[in-house]
N, C-alpha and C positions, 0 to 999 in steps of 0.2 A: 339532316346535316349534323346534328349535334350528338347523333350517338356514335358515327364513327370516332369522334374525339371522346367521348365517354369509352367507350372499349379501347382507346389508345390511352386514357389513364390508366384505366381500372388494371388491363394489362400490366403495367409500367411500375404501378402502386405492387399487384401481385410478383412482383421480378424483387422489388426492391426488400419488399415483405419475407421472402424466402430468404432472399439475399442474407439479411440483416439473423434471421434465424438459423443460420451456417453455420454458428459458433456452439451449438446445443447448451453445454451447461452455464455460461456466460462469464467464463473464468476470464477471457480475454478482457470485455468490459469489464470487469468488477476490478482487476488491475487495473486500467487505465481510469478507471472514476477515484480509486485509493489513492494512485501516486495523486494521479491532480489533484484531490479533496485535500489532503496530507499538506501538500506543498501552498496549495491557496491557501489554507488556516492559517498556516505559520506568516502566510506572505501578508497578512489583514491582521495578525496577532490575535488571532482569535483561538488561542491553545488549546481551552477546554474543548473544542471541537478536535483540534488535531492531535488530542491526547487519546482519543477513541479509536485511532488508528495505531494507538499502543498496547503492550500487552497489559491486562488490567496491574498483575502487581510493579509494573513499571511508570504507571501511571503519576504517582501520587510525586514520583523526584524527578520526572518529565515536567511537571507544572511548575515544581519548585525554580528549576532550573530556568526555563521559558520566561517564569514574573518575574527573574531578576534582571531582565532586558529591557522587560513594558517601559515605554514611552525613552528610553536612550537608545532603541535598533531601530531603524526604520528602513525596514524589507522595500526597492522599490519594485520589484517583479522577479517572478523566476520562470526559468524556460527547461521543461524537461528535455533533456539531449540523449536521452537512451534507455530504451524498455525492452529489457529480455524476460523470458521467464521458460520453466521448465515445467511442463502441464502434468505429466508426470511424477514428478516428485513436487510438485507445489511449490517452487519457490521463482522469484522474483527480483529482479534488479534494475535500477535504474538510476541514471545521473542526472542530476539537478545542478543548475546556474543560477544562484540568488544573485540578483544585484542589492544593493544596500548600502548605507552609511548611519553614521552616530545623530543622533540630536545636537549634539556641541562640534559636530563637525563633517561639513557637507560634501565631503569628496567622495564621491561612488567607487564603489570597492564591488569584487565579486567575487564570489567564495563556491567552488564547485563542491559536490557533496553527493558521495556512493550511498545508496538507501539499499539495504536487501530486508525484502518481503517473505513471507510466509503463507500459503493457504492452510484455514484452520476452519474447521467449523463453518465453510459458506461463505469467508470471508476473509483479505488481505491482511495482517498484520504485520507491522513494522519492527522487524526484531534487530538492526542493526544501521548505523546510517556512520559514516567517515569524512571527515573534510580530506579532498583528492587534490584540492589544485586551489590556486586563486590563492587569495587574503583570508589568514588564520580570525575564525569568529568563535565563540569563547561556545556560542550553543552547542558544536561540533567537535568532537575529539577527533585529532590526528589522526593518520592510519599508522603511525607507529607504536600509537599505544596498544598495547595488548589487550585489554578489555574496556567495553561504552561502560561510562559510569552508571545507567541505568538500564540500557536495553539490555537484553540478555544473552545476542547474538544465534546464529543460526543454528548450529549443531547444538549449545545448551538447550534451544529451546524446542526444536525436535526431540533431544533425549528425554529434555522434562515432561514433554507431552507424548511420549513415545510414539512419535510422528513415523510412517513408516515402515514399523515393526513388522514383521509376520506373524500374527498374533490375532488369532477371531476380534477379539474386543475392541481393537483399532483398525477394525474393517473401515470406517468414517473417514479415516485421513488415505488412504490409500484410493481411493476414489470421487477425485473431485466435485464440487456441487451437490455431492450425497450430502444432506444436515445431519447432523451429529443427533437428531431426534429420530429421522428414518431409520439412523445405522440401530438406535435403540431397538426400536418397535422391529427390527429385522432379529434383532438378539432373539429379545424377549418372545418372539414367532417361533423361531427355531426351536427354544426351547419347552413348549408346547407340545 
């Protein structure tokens, strides 16, 4: 009696197994663990964590700007409302619903906010984010302004990294999940 139900697991386990392995390089998860990890840090103020989902020399006026909130913002939840991304060229978007209010004043306010992502190196990075909608919060720049005070936005930061390029040496970004160490040891082989 109990191995028909064992081969109707094990079955069901193997379906779900393959299932879950459909996505090969895990670009889709790695997005959706970024945006949520990103947005829960901020949402628990735990910056130093959600500064790692920055690009490192943007880091350091990311924190800046972040401590000057600690203990007067209190994040009380955010709901991601929209996740595209282009597997392709590596990039990513998505809309965020903070709710939130001040220490000295408890009226929930909610503040929407465009985040665009980047694939780099095996990993999501945050290169642009805009307040879109809702109540103006001082961590987020307009979308009228022209440039984020510290991100670097998308195309600067493709060019900087010369994301894209047709160019041997940036063979690493032009094929996702590839690590920026394989694309070496692939150089370094060639030239052999």
């Amino acid at each position: 009696m109990r191995r028909p139900v064992l081969r109707s697991l094990l079955a069901t386990w193997s379906i779900a197994a393959s299932a879950g392995c459909a996505s090969g390089d895990g670009m889709q998860t790695k997005f959706d663990d970024a945006t949520s990890g990103y947005n829960r840090y901020l949402r628990w103020s735990d910056f130093d964590r959600a500064a790692e989902y920055i690009p490192r020399a943007s880091r350091a006026k990311f924190l800046d700007r972040h401590e000057s909130v600690r203990g007067k913002l209190v994040v009380l939840d955010y709901e991601i409302t929209r996740l595209e991304f282009d597997k392709r060229r590596g990039v990513g978007s998505s809309r965020v619903e903070l709710s939130w209010h001040t220490d000295n004043r408890l009226v929930v306010q909610t503040t929407t906010v465009d985040q665009v992502w980047q694939w780099h190196e095996g990993d999501w990075v945050l290169v642009d984010e805009h307040r879109t909608g809702g109540t103006p919060l001082s961590l987020f720049p307009e979308r009228e302004e022209q440039a984020h005070p510290y991100l670097p936005g998308l195309e600067a930061f493709r060019k900087h990294l010369r994301i894209g390029q047709e160019n041997h040496q940036n063979q690493q970004y032009k094929q996702p999940g590839r690590s920026a160490a394989a694309a070496r040891r692939s150089r370094n082989d060639s030239r052999d």
